[in-house]
C-alpha positions as CSV (number, residue, x, y, z in Angstrom):
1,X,-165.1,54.4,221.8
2,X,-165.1,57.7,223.1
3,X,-161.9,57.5,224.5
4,X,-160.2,57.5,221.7
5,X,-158.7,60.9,220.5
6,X,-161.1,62.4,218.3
7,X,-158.5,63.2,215.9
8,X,-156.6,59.6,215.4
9,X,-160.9,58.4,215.3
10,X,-161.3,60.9,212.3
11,X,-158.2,59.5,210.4
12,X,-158.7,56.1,210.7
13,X,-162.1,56.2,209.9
14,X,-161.9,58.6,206.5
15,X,-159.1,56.0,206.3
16,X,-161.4,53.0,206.1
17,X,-163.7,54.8,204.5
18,X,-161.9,55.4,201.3
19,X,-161.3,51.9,201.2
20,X,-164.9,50.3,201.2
21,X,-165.8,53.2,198.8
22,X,-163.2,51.6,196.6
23,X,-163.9,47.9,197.1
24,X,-167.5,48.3,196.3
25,X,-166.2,50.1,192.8
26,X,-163.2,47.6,191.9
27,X,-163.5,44.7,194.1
28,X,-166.7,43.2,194.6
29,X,-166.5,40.1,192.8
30,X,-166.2,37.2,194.8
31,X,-168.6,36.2,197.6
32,X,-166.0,36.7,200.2
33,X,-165.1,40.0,198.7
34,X,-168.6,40.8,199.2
35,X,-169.5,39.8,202.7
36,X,-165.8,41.9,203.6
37,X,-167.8,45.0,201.9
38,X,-170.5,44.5,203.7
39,X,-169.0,44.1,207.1
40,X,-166.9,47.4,206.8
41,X,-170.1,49.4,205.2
42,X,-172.0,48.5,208.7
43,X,-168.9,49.2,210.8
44,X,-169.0,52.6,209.4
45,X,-172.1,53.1,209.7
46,X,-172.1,51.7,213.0
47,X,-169.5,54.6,214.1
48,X,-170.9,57.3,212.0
49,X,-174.5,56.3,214.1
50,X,-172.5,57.0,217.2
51,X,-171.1,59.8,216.7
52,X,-174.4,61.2,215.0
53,X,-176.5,60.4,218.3
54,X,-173.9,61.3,220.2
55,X,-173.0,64.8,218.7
56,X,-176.7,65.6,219.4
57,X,-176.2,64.7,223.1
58,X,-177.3,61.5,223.7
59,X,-173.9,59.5,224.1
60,X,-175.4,56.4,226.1
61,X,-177.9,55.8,223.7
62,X,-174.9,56.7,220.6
63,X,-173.1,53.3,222.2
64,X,-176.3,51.1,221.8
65,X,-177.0,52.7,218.1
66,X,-173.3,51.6,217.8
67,X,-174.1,47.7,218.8
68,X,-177.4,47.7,216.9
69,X,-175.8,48.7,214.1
70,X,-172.1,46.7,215.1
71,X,-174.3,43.5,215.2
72,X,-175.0,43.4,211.3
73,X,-171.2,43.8,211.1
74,X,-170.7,40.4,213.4
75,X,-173.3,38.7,210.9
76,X,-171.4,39.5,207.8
77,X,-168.1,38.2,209.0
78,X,-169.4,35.5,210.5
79,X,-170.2,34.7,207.4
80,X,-167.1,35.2,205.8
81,X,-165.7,33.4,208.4
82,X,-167.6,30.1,207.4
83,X,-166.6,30.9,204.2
84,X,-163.2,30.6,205.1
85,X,-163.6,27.6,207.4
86,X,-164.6,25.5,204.3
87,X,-168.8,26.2,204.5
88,X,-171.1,25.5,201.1
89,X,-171.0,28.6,198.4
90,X,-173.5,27.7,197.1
91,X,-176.0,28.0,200.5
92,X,-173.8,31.6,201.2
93,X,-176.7,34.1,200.3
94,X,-179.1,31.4,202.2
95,X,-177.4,31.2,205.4
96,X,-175.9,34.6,205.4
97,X,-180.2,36.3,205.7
98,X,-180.2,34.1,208.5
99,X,-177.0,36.0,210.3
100,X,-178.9,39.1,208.9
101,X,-181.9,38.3,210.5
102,X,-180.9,37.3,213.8
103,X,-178.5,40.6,213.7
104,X,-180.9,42.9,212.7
105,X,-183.8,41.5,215.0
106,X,-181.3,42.2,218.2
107,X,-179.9,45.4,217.1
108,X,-184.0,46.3,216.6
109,X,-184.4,45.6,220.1
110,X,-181.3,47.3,221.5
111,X,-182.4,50.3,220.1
112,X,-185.6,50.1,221.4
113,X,-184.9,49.2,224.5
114,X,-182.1,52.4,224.3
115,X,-184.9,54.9,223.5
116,X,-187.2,53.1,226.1
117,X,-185.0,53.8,228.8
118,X,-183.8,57.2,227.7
119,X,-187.3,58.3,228.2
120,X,-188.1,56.5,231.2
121,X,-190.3,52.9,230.5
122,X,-188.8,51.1,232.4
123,X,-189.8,50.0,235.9
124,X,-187.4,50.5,238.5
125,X,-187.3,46.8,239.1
126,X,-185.8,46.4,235.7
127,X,-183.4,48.9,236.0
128,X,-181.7,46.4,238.9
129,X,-180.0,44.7,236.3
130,X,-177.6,45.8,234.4
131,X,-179.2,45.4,230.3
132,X,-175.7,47.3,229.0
133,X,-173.4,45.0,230.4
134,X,-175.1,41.3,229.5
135,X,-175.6,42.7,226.1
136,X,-171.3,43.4,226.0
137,X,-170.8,40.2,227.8
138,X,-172.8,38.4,224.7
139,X,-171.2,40.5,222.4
140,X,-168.0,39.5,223.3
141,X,-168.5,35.7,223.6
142,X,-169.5,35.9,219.9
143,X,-166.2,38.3,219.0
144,X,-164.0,35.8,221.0
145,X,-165.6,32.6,219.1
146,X,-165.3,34.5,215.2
147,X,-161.7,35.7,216.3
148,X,-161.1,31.9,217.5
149,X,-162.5,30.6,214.1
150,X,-160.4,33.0,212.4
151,X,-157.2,32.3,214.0
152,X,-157.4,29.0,213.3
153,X,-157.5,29.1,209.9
154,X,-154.9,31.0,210.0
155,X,-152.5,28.6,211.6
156,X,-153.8,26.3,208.8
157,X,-153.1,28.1,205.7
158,X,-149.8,29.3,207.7
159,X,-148.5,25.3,207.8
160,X,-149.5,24.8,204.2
161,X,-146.2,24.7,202.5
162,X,-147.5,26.9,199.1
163,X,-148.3,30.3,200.9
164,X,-146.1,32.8,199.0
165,X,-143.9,35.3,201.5
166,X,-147.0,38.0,201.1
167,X,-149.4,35.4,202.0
168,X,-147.2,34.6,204.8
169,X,-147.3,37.9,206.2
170,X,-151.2,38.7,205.7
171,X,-151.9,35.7,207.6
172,X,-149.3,36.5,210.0
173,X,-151.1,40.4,210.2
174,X,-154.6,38.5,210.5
175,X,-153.4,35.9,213.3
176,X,-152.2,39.2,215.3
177,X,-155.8,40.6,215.1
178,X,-157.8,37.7,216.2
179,X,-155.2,37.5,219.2
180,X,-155.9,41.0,220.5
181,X,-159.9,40.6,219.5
182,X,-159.8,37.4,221.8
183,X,-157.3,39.2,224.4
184,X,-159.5,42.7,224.6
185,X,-162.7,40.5,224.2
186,X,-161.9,38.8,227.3
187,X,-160.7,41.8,229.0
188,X,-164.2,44.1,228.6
189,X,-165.8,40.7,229.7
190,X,-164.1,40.4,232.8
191,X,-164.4,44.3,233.6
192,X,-167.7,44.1,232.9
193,X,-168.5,41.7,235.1
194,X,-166.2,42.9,237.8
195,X,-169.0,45.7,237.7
196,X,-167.4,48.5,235.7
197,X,-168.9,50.3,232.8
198,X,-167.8,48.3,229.7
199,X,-167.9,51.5,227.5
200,X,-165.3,52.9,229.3
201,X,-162.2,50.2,228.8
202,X,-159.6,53.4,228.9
203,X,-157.9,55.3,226.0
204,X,-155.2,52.3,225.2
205,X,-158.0,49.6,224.8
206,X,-159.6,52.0,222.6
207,X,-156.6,53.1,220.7
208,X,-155.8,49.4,220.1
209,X,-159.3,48.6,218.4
210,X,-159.0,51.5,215.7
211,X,-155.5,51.0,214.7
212,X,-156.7,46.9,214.4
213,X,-159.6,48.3,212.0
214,X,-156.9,50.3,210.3
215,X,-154.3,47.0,209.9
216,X,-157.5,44.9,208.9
217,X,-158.8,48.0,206.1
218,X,-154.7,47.8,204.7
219,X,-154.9,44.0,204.5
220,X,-158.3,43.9,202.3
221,X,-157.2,47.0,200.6
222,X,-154.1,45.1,199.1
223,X,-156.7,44.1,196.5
224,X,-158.3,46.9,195.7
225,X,-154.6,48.3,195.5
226,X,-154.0,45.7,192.6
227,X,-157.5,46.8,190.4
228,X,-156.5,50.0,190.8
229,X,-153.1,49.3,189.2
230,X,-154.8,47.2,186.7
231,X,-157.3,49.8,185.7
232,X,-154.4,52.6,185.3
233,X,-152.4,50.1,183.2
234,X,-149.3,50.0,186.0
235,X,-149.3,46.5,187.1
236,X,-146.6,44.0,185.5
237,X,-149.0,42.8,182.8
238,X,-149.9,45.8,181.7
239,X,-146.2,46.4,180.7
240,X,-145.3,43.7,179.5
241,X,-148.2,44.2,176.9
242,X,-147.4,47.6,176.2
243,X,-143.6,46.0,175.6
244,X,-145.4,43.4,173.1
245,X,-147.4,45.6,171.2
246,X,-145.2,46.8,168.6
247,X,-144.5,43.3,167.4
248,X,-148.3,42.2,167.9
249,X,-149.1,45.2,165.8
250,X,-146.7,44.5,162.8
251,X,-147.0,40.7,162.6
252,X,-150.9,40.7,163.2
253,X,-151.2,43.4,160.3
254,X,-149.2,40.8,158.2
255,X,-151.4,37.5,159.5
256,X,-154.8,39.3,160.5
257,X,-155.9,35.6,160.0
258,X,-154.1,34.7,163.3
259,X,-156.3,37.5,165.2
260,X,-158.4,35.7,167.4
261,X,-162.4,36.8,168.1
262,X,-163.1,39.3,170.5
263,X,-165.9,40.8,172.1
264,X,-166.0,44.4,172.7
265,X,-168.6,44.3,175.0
266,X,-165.9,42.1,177.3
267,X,-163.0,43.8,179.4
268,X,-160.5,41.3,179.8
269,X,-157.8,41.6,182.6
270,X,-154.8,42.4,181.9
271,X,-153.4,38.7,182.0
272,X,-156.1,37.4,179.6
273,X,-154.7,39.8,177.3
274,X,-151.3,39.2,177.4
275,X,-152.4,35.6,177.0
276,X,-153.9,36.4,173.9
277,X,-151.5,38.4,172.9
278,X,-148.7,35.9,173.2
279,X,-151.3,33.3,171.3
280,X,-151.9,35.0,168.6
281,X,-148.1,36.4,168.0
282,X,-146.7,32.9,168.6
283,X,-149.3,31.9,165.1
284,X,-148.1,34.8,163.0
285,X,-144.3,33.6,163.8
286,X,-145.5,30.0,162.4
287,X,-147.0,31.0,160.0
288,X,-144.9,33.6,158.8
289,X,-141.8,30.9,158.8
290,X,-143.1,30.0,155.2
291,X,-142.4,33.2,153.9
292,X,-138.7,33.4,154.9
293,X,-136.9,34.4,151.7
294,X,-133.6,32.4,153.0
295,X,-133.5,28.7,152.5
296,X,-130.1,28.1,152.0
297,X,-129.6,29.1,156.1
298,X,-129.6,26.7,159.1
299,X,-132.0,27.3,161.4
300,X,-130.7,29.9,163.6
301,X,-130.8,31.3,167.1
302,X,-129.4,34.7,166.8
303,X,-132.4,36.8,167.3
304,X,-131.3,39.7,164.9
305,X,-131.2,36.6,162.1
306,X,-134.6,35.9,163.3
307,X,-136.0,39.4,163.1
308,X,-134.5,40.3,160.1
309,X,-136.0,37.1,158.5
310,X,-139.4,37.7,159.8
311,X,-139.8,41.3,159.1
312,X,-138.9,40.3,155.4
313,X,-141.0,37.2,155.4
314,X,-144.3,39.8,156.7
315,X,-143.1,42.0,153.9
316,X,-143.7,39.5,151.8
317,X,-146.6,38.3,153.1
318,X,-148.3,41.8,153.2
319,X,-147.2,41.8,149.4
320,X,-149.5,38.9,148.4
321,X,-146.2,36.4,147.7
322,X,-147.4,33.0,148.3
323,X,-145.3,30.9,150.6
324,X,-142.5,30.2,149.0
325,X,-140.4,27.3,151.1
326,X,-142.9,26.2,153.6
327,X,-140.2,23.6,154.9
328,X,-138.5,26.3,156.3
329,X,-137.8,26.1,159.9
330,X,-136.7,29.4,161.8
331,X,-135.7,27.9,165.0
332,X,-137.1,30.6,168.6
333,X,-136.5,29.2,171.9
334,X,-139.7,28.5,173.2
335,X,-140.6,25.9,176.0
336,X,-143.1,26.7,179.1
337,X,-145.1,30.1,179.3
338,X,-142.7,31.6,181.1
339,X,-140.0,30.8,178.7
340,X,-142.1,31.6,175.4
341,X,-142.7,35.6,177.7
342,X,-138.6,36.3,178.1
343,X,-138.5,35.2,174.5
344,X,-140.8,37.1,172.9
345,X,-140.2,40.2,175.1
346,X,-137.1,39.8,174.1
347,X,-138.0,39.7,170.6
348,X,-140.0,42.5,170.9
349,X,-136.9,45.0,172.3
350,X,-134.7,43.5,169.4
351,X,-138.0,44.5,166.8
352,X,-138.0,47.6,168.3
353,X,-134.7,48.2,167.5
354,X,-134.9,47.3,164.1
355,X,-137.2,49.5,163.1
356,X,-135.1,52.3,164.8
357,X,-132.4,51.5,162.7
């Protein structure tokens, strides 16, 4: 770790940073969005232990505060991890204390055993063995089977033929990370054993790790990305409601009837609102058809017919006129979701425009 340049370290970190600070505020719904909080919040901490112990002058016993710490990091994506390779939700909570207390019960004793030898404890029989570098060696068998487990399931969601092109490439992005977990993994264990210091891998090994923590904080900030478009009002549903509005404004104000409950205590999404939206605008256009003052007409598809007919039929409506033909049939292409959105956007430009005129 401490061969990284301090100032790529800093980056990356304030990087990743910023990005749990914003998952625990907009994304923390799932359980797997949860257990991905909690992993980066430890390995944070884990780093921000180091370099605490560490600035203070104690840097061997800053790496072991970093693997007590880094160990409640392994726990938590372990358990996302089984998560993703099919494990019971509903046990998540009741397995997952279990990682936590197995992770926290050997980064207690790491730590004690740090301080024990930084203040001399030990006899000099048990300094023989080297503690640092079976406690790596461990560590790493555990990276290399979570990195195993993850690549895997990556190859599986890769050969399912649904995965959209982004989906595609996050998988791709995750498959490339378990690779060099497995590949750098395997290399500390072998330099370990070869005798060498297992802290000390060289600047490109530690290069390598942080910008992997930096492609793994862009992948799981893709989602926060999203509720953060979401909560500004930028992403596509958003617009397309602001694009609908006019319309939903004048014919709901005509047919308040068709205006469906709502709980202000609720903050729907964006595309539970356009849902409603389009629900409730599709029953004013039925029900409005009544109130069409033209019965002589065919049906029609020209959509400045239709609007014309519609804004008089809500004038009348608004008026108190009963219905006056309610065999009338205004004819609006309609057909699946999509369909029924390119209409009525449609519509709603073409309303728009008719009340410019």
């Amino acid at each position: 770790m401490n061969s990284a340049p301090p100032v790529f370290t800093t980056v990356v970190i304030a990087f990743v940073l910023a990005i749990v600070c914003g998952r625990w505020w907009l994304v923390n719904e799932s359980l797997t969005d949860r257990l991905i909080n909690r992993a980066l919040t430890w390995d944070i901490g884990a780093v921000a232990g180091y370099g605490v112990v560490a600035g203070i002058g104690f840097p061997d016993v800053g790496q072991r505060v970093f693997m007590a710490i880094g160990f409640l990091t392994l726990s938590n994506t372990c358990g996302f991890i089984a998560l993703l390779g099919g494990a019971d939700q509903r046990t998540t909570w009741q397995r997952q204390r279990a990682y936590d207390s197995v992770a926290a019960s050997a980064g207690l004793l790491v730590l004690l055993c740090a301080v024990a030898g930084e203040i001399g404890l030990f006899p000099a029989s048990m300094r023989v063995v080297d503690w640092d570098g079976l406690l790596w060696v461990a560590a790493d068998i555990f990276l290399i089977a979570i990195a195993v487990t993850l690549g895997r399931a990556c190859v599986r969601e890769l050969r399912a033929a649904a995965a959209t092109a982004g989906e595609t490439l996050t998988y791709w992005a995750l498959f490339a990370v378990a690779c060099y977990t497995v590949c750098a993994s395997t290399y500390r264990t072998l330099h370990t054993l070869s005798g060498a210091s297992p802290q000390d891998l060289g600047t490109a090994w530690a290069v390598g790790s942080f910008v992997m923590l930096a492609i793994l904080a862009t992948l799981i900030s893709m989602p926060l990305v999203s509720a953060l478009l979401v909560r500004a009002g930028l992403d596509r549903e958003s617009r397309w409601c602001r694009r609908l509005r006019p319309l939903w404004h004048d014919l709901t104000a005509a047919v308040p009837e068709v205006v469906l409950p709502f709980d202000h205590e609720d903050r729907p999404g964006s595309s539970a609102r356009l849902y409603r939206m389009t629900v409730e605008i599709r029953d004013a256009l039925l029900h409005l058809k009544q109130y069409v003052p033209d019965p002589s007409a065919t049906e029609t598809t020209d959509l400045r017919t239709y609007v014309r007919d519609i804004a008089e039929a809500a004038r009348l409506k608004q008026h108190g006129r009963p219905p006056a033909y309610p065999g009338r049939a205004v004819q609006f292409p309609a057909g699946d979701r999509t369909t029924e959105l390119s209409s009525l956007l449609a519509l709603s430009r073409e309303w728009a425009a008719d009340r410019s005129r």
